[in-house]
HTML snippet that shows the backbone in 3Dmol.js (N, CA, C, O; Angstrom):
<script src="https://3Dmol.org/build/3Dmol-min.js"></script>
<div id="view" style="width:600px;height:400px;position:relative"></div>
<script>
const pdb = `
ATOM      1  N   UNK A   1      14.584  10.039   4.912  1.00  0.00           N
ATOM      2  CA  UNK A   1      14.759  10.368   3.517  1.00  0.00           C
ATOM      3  C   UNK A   1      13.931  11.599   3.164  1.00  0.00           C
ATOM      4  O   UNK A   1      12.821  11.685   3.689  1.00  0.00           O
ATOM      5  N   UNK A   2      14.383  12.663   2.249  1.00  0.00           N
ATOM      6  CA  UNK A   2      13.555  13.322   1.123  1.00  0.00           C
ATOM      7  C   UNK A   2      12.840  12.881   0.652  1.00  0.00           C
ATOM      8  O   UNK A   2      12.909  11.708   0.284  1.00  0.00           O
ATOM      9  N   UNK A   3      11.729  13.733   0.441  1.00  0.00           N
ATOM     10  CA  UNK A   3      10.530  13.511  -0.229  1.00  0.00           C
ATOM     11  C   UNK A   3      12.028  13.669  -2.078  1.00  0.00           C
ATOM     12  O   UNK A   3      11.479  13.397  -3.145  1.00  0.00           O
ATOM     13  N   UNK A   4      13.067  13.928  -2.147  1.00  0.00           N
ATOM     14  CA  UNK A   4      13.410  14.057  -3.573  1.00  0.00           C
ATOM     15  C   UNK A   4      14.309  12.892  -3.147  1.00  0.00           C
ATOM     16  O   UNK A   4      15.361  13.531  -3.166  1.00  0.00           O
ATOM     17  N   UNK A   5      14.577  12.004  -2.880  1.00  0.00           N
ATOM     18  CA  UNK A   5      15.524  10.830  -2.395  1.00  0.00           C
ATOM     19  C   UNK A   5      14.007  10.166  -2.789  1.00  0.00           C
ATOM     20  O   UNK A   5      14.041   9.551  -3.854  1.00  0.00           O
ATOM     21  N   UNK A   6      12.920  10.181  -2.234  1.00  0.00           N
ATOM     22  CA  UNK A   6      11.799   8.897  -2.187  1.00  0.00           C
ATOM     23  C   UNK A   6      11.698   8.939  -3.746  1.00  0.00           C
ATOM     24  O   UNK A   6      12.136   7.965  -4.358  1.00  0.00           O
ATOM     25  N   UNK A   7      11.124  10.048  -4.481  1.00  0.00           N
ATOM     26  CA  UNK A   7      10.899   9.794  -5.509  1.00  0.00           C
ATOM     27  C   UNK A   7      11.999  10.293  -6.139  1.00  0.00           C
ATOM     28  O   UNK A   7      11.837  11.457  -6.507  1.00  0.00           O
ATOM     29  N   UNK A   8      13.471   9.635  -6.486  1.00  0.00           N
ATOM     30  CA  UNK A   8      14.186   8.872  -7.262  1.00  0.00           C
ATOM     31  C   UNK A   8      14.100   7.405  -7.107  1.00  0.00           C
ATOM     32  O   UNK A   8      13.960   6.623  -8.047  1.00  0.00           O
ATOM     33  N   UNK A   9      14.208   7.025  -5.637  1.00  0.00           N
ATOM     34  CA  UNK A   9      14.588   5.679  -5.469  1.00  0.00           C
ATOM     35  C   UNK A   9      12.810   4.827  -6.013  1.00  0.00           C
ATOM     36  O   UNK A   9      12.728   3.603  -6.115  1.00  0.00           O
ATOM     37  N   UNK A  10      11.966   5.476  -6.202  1.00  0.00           N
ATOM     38  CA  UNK A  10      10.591   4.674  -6.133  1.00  0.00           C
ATOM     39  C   UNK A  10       9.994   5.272  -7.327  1.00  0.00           C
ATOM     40  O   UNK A  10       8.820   5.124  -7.667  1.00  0.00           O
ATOM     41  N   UNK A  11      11.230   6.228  -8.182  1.00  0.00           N
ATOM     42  CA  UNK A  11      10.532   6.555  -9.367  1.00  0.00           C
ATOM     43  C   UNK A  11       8.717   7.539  -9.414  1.00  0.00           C
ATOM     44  O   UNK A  11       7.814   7.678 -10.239  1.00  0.00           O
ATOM     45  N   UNK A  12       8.933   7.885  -8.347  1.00  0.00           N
ATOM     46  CA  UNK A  12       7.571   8.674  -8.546  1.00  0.00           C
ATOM     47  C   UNK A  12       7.926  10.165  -8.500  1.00  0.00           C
ATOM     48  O   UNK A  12       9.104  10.514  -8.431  1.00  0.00           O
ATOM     49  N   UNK A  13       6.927  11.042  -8.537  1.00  0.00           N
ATOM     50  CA  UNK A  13       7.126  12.155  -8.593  1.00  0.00           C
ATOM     51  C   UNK A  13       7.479  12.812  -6.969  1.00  0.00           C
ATOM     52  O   UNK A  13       7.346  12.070  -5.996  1.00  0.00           O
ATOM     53  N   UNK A  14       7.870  14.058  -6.822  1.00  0.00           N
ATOM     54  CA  UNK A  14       7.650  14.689  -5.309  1.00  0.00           C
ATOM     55  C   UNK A  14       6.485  15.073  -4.582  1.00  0.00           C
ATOM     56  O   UNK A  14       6.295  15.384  -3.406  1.00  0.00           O
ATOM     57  N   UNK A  15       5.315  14.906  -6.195  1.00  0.00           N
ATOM     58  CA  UNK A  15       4.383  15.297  -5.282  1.00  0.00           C
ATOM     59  C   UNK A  15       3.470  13.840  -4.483  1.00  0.00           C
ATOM     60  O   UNK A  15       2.862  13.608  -3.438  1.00  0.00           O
ATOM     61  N   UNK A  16       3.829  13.185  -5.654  1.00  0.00           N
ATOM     62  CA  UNK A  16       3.190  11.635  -5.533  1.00  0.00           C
ATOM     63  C   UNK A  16       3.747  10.959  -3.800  1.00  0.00           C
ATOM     64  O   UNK A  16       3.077  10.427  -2.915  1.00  0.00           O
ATOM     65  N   UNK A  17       4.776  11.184  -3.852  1.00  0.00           N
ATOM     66  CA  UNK A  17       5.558  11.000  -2.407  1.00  0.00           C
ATOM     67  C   UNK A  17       4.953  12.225  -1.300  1.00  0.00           C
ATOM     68  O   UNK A  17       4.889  11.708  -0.185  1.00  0.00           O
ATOM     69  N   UNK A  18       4.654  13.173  -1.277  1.00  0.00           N
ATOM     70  CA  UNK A  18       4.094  14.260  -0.658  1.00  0.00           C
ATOM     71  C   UNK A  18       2.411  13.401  -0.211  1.00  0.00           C
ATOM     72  O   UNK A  18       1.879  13.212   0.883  1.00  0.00           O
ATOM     73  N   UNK A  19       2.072  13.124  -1.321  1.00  0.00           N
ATOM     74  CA  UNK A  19       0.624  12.583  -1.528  1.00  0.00           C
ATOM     75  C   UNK A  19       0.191  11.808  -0.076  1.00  0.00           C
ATOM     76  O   UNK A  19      -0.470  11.813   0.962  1.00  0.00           O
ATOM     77  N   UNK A  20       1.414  10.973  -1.181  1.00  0.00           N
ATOM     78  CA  UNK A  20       1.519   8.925  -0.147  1.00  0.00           C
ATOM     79  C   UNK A  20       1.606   8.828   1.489  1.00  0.00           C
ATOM     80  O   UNK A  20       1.090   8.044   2.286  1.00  0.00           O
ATOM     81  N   UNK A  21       2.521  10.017   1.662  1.00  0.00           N
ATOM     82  CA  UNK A  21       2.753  10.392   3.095  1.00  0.00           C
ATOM     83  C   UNK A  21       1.969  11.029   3.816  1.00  0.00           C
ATOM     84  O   UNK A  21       2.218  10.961   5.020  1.00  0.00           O
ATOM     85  N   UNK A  22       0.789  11.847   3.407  1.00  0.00           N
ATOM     86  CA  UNK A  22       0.067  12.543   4.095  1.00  0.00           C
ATOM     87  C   UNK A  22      -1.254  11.567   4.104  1.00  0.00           C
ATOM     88  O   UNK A  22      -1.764  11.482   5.221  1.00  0.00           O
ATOM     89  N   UNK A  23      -1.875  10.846   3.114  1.00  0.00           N
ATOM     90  CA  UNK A  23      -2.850   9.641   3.330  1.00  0.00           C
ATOM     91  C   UNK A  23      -2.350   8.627   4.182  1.00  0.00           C
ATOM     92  O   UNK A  23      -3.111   8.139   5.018  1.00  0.00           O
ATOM     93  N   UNK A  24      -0.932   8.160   4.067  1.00  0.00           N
ATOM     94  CA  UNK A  24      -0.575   7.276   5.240  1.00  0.00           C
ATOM     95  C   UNK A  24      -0.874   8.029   6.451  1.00  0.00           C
ATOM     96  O   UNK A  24      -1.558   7.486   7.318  1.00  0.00           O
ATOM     97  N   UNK A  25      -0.455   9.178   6.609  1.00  0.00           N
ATOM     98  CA  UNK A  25      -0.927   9.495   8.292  1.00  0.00           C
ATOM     99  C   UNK A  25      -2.249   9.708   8.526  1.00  0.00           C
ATOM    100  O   UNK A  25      -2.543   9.682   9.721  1.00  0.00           O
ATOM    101  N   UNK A  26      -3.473   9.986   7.481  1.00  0.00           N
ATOM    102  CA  UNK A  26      -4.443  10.463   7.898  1.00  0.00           C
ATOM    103  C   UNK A  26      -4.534   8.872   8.266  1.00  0.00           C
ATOM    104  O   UNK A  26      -4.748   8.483   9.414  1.00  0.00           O
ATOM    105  N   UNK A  27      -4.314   7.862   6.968  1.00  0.00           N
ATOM    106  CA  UNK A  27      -4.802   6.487   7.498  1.00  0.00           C
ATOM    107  C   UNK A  27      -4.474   5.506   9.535  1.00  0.00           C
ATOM    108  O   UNK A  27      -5.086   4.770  10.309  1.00  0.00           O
ATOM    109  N   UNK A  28      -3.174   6.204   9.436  1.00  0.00           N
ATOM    110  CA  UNK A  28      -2.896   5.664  10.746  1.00  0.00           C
ATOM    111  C   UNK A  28      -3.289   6.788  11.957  1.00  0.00           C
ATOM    112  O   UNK A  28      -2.990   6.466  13.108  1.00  0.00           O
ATOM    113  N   UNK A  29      -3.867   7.930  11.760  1.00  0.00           N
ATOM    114  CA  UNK A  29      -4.547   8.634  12.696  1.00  0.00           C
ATOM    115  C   UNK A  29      -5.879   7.982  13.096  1.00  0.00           C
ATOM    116  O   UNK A  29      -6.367   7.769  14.206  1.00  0.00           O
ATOM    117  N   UNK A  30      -6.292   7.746  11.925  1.00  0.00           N
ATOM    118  CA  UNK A  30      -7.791   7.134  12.201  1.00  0.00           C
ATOM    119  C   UNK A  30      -7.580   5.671  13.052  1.00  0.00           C
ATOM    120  O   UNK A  30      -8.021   5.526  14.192  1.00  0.00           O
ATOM    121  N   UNK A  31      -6.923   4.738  12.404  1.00  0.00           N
ATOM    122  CA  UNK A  31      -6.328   3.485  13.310  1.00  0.00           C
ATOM    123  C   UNK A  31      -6.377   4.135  14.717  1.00  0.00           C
ATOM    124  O   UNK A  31      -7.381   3.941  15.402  1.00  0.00           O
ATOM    125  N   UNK A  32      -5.276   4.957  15.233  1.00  0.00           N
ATOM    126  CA  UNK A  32      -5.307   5.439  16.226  1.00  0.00           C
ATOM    127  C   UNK A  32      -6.098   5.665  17.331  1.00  0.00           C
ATOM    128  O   UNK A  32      -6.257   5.094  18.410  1.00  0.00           O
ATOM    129  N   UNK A  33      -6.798   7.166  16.504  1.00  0.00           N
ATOM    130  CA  UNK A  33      -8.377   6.834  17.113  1.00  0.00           C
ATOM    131  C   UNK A  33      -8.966   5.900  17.578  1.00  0.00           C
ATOM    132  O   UNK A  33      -8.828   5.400  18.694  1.00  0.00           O
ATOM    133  N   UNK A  34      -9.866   5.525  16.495  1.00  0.00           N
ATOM    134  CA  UNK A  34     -10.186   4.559  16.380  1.00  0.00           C
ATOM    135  C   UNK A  34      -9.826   2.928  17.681  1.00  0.00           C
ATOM    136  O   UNK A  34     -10.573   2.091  18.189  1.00  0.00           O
ATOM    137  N   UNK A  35      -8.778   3.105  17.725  1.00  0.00           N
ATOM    138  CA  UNK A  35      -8.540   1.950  18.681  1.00  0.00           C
ATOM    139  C   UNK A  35      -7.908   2.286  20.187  1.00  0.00           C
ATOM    140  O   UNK A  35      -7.219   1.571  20.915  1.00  0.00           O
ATOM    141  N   UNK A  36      -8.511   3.940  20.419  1.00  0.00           N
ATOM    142  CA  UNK A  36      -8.284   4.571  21.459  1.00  0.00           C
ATOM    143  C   UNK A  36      -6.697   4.873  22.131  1.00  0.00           C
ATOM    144  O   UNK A  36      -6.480   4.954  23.340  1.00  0.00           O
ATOM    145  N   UNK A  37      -5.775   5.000  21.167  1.00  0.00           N
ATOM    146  CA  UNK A  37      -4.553   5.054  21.690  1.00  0.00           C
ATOM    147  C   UNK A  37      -4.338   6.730  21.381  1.00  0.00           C
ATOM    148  O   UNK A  37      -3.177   7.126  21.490  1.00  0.00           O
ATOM    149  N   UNK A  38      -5.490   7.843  20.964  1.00  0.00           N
ATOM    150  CA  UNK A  38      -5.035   8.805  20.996  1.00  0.00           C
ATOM    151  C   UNK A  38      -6.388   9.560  20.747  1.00  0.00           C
ATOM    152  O   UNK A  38      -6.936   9.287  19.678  1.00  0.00           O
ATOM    153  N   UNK A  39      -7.143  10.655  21.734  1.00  0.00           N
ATOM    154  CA  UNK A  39      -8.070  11.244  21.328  1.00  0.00           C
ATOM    155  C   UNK A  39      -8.262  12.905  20.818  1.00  0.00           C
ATOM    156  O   UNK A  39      -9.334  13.479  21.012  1.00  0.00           O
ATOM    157  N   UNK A  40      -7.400  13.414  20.322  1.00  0.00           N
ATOM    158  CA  UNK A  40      -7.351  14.479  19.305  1.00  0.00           C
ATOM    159  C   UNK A  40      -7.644  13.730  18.025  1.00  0.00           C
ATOM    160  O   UNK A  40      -7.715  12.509  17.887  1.00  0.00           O
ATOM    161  N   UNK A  41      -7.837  14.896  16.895  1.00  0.00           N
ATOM    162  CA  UNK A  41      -7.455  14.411  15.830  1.00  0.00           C
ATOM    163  C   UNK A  41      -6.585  15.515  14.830  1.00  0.00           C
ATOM    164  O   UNK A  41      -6.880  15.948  13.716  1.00  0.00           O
ATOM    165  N   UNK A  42      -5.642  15.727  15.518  1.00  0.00           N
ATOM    166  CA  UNK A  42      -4.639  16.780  14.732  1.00  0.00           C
ATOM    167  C   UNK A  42      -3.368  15.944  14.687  1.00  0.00           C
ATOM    168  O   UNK A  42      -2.669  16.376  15.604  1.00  0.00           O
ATOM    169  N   UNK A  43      -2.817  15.092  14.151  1.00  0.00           N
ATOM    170  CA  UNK A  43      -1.416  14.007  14.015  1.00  0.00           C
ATOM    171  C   UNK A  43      -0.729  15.823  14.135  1.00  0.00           C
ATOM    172  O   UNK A  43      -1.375  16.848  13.916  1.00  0.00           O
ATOM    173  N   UNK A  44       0.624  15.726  14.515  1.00  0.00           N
ATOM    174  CA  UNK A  44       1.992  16.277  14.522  1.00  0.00           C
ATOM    175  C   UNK A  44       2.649  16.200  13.723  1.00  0.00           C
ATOM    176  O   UNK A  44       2.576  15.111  13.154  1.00  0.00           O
ATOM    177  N   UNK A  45       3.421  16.948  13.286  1.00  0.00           N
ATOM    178  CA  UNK A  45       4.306  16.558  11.902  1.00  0.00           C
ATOM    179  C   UNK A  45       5.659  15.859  12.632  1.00  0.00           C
ATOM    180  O   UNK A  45       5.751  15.660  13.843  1.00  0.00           O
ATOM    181  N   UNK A  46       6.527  15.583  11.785  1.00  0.00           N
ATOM    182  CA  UNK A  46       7.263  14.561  12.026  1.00  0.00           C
ATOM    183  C   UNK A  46       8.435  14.951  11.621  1.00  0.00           C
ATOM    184  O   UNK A  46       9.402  14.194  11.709  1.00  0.00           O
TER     185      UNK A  46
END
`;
const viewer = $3Dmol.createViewer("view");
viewer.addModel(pdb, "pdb");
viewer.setStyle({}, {cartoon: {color: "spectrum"}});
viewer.zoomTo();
viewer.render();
</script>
């Protein structure tokens, strides 16, 4: 989906969806880390 598909269907803004998505990855980079399944810390875009 669009970041303009997310926020119609979830009613938020584009940036709010921009936001949500980039703290989710910092959050699951650190998981990552963190539990040794990856030792950089630059995530890839997607």
């Amino acid at each position: 989906y669009s970041h303009h598909e997310i926020s119609g269907i979830m009613e938020i803004s584009e940036g709010t969806s921009k936001s949500n998505l980039a703290r989710a990855r910092t959050i699951l980079q650190r998981k990552l880390i963190n539990n040794g399944f990856i030792r950089h810390r630059k995530v890839s875009s997607i």
